[in-house]
C-alpha positions in Angstrom: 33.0 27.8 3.4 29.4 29.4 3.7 26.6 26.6 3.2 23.7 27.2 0.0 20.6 28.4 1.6 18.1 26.9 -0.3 15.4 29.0 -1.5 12.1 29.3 0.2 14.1 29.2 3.8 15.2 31.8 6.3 18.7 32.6 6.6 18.9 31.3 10.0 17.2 27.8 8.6 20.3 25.8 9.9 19.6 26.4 13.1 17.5 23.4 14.9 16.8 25.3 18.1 13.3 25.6 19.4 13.5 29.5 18.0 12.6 28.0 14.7 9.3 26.2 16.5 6.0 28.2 16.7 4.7 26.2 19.8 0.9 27.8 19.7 0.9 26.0 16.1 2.3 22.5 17.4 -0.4 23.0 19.8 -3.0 23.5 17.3 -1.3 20.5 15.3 -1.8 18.1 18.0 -5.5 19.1 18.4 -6.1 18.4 15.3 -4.8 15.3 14.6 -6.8 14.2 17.8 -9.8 15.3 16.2 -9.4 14.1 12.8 -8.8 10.5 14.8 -12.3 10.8 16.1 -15.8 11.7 15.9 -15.6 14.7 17.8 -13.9 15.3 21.5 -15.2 17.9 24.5 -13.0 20.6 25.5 -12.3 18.1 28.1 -11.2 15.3 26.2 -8.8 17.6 24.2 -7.1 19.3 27.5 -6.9 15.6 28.7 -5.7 13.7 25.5 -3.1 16.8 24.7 -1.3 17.2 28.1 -2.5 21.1 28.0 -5.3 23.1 30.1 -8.7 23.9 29.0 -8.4 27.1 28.8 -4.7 27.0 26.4 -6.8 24.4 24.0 -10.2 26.9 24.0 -7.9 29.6 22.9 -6.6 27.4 20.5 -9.7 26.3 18.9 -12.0 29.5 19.1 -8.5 30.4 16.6 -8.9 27.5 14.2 -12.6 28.2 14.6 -12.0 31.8 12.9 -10.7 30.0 9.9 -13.3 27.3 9.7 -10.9 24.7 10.3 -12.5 23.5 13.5 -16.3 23.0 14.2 -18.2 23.4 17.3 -21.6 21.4 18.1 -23.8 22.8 20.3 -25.8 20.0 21.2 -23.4 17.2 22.3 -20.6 20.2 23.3 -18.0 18.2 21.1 -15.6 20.2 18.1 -15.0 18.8 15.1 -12.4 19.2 12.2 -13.8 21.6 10.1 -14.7 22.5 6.4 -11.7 24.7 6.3 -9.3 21.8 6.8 -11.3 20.1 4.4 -10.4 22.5 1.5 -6.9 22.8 3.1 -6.1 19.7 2.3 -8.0 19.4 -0.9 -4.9 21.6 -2.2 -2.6 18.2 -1.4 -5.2 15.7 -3.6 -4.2 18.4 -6.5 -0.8 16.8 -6.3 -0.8 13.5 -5.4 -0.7 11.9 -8.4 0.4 8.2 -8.2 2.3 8.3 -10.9 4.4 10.7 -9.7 4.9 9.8 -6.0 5.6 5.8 -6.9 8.5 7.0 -8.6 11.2 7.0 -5.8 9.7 3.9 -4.4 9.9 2.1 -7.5 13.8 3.2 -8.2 14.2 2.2 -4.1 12.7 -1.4 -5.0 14.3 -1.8 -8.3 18.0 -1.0 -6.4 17.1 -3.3 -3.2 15.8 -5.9 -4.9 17.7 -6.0 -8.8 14.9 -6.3 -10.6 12.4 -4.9 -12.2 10.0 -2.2 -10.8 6.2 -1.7 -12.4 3.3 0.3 -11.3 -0.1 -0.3 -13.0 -3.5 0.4 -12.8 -6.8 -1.5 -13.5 -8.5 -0.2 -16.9 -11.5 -1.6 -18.5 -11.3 -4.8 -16.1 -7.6 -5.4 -17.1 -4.0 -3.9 -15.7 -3.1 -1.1 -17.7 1.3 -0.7 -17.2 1.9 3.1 -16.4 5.9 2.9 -16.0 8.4 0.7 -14.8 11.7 1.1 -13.2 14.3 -1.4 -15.4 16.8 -3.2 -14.0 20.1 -3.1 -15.2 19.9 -7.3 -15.8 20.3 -8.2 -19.5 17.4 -10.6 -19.1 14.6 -8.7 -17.5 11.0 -7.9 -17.6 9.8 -5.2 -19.9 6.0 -3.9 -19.9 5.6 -0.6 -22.3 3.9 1.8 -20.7 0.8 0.7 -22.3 0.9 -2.2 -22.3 -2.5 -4.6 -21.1 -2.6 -8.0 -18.9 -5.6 -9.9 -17.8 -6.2 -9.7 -14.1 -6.1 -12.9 -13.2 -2.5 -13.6 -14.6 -1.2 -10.8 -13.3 0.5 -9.9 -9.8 -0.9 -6.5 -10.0 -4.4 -7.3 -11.0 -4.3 -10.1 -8.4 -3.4 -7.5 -5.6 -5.9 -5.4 -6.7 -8.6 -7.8 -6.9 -7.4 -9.2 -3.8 -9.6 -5.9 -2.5 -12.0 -5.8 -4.4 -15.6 -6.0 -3.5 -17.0 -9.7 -4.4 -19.4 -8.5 -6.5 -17.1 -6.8 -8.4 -14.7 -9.4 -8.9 -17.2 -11.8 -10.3 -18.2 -9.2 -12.9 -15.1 -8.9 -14.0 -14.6 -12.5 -14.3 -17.8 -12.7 -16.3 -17.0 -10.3 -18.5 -13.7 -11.3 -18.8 -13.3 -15.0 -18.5 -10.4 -16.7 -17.0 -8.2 -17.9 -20.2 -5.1 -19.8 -19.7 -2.0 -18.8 -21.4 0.4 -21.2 -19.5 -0.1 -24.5 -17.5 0.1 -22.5 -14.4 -2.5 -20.0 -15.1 -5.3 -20.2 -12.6 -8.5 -20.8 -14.6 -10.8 -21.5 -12.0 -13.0 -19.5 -10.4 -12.2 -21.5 -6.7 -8.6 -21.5 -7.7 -9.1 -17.9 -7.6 -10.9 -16.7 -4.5 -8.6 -19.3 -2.6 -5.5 -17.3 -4.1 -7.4 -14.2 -3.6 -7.6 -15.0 0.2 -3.7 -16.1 -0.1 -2.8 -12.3 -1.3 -4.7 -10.8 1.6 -3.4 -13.0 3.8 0.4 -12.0 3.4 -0.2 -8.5 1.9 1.2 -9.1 -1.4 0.0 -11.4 -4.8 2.3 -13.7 -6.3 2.2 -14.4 -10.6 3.8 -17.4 -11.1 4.4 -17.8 -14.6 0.9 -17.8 -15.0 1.2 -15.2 -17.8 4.7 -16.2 -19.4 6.6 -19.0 -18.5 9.9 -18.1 -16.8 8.8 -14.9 -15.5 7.7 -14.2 -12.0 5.9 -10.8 -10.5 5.2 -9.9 -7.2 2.5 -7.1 -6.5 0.8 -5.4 -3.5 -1.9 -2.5 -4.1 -1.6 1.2 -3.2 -5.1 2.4 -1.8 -7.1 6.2 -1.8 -8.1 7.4 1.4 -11.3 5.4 1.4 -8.9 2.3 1.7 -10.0 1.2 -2.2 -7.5 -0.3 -4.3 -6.4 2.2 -7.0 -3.1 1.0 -8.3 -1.0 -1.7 -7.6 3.5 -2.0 -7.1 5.1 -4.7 -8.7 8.6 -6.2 -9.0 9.0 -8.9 -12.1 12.0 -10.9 -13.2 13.2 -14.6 -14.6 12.5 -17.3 -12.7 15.6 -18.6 -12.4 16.5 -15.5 -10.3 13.2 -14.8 -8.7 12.8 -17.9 -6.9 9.4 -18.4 -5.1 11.5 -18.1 -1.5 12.9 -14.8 -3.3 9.6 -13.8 -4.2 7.9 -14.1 -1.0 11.2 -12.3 0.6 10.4 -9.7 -1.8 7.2 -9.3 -1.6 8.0 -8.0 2.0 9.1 -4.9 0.1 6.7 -4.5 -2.7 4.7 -4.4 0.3 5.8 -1.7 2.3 7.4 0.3 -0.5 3.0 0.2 -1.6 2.1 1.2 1.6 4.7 4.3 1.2 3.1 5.1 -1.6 -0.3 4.9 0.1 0.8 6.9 2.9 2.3 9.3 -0.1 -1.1 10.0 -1.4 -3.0 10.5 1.2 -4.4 7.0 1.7 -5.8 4.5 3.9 -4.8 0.5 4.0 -7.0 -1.8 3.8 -7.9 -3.3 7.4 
């Protein structure tokens, strides 16, 4: 039986052999992802950090040079990524839409972990729900895309204020208050930071039932590629299922399926 050739590939795609590998462009790859993990390298540095001899990476670079998407400075004799790379990759931002690329990890989470997936975003100094991912459980969470939460009783506006800037986060607590809706509901502004500290801690924020009693969340954010906090993951469910030893297990996963996302789009985690 002949095998689909997908469109968009060569008929002789199937074949892994290193025929199918342009090796001047893995070279200019790997000099490039040296120097977009610095502040600029010597010829030198480059031959020495890529395993290849001077004169292979000058070629290489007086190339990428031709297409501005290396830089050359005369006066400390160190290249740099160039503009050209820059608006290169600006093509990518034009597609990473959150929305879109927290989809898979949100169907991954909502399978692994049988409850359900939310991703949300902070609006007017609360969480606006985008989408959510439902589990299959008759009794389960259920946020309409939509649908609004106060910060500070939520798992996703914890995570994100988790990384906030200080200032920020008091302004929104000014603004904003800290009302209680259940007699878990943290309505301090010490019980706060010291749960604020808690989420950064362990990577992930924790609601418990502080916004509806017998419902737990777990969040962790999803950051831009200046490391700031633009949307947050989040898996909620009963109580009675979602223990708080389940919840820390899965916040192991809200975790990392973020940081997929984060990855996804071009992002940076926070240190």
């Amino acid at each position: 039986m002949t095998q689909a050739r997908p469109r968009g590939r060569p008929r002789a795609f199937h074949d892994k052999t290193d025929q199918n590998t342009i090796r001047s462009l893995d070279r200019a790859m790997a000099l490039l992802r040296a120097l977009a993990k610095t502040n600029g390298l010597t010829l030198t540095e480059l031959a020495d950090r890529s395993g290849q001899s001077a004169a292979t990476v000058y070629r290489v670079l007086i190339t990428l040079q031709g297409h501005e998407i290396v830089e050359f400075e005369e006066g400390a004799q160190r290249w740099h990524v160039g503009a050209g790379a820059f608006r290169i990759g600006s093509g990518f931002l034009r597609r990473a839409n959150v929305a879109e690329r927290s989809r898979g990890a949100m169907q991954a989470l909502m399978r692994a972990t049988g409850e359900t997936a939310n991703l949300g975003v902070e609006n007017r100094d609360e969480v606006l729900f985008l989408t959510q991912v439902e589990t299959h459980e008759a009794i389960r969470a259920f946020f309409p895309p939509g649908t609004r939460s106060p910060m500070h009783v939520s798992g996703i506006g914890k995570a994100l204020l988790a990384y906030y800037p200080e200032a920020r986060v008091t302004a929104i607590v000014a603004e904003k208050g800290l009302p209680g809706f259940t007699s878990l509901s943290i309505t301090s502004e010490a019980s706060l930071a010291r749960d604020l500290a808690r989420t950064r801690e362990r990577g992930f924020a924790i609601d418990d039932q502080e916004r509806a009693e017998g419902m737990r969340c777990v969040a962790a954010p999803i950051f831009n590629a200046h490391g700031e906090p633009v949307a947050g993951l989040s898996v909620s469910g009963p109580a009675f299922r979602m223990t708080l030893s389940e919840a820390t297990r899965i916040g192991q996963e809200v975790r990392r399926a973020a940081d997929s996302v984060t990855s996804a789009i071009g992002g940076t985690p926070a240190g």
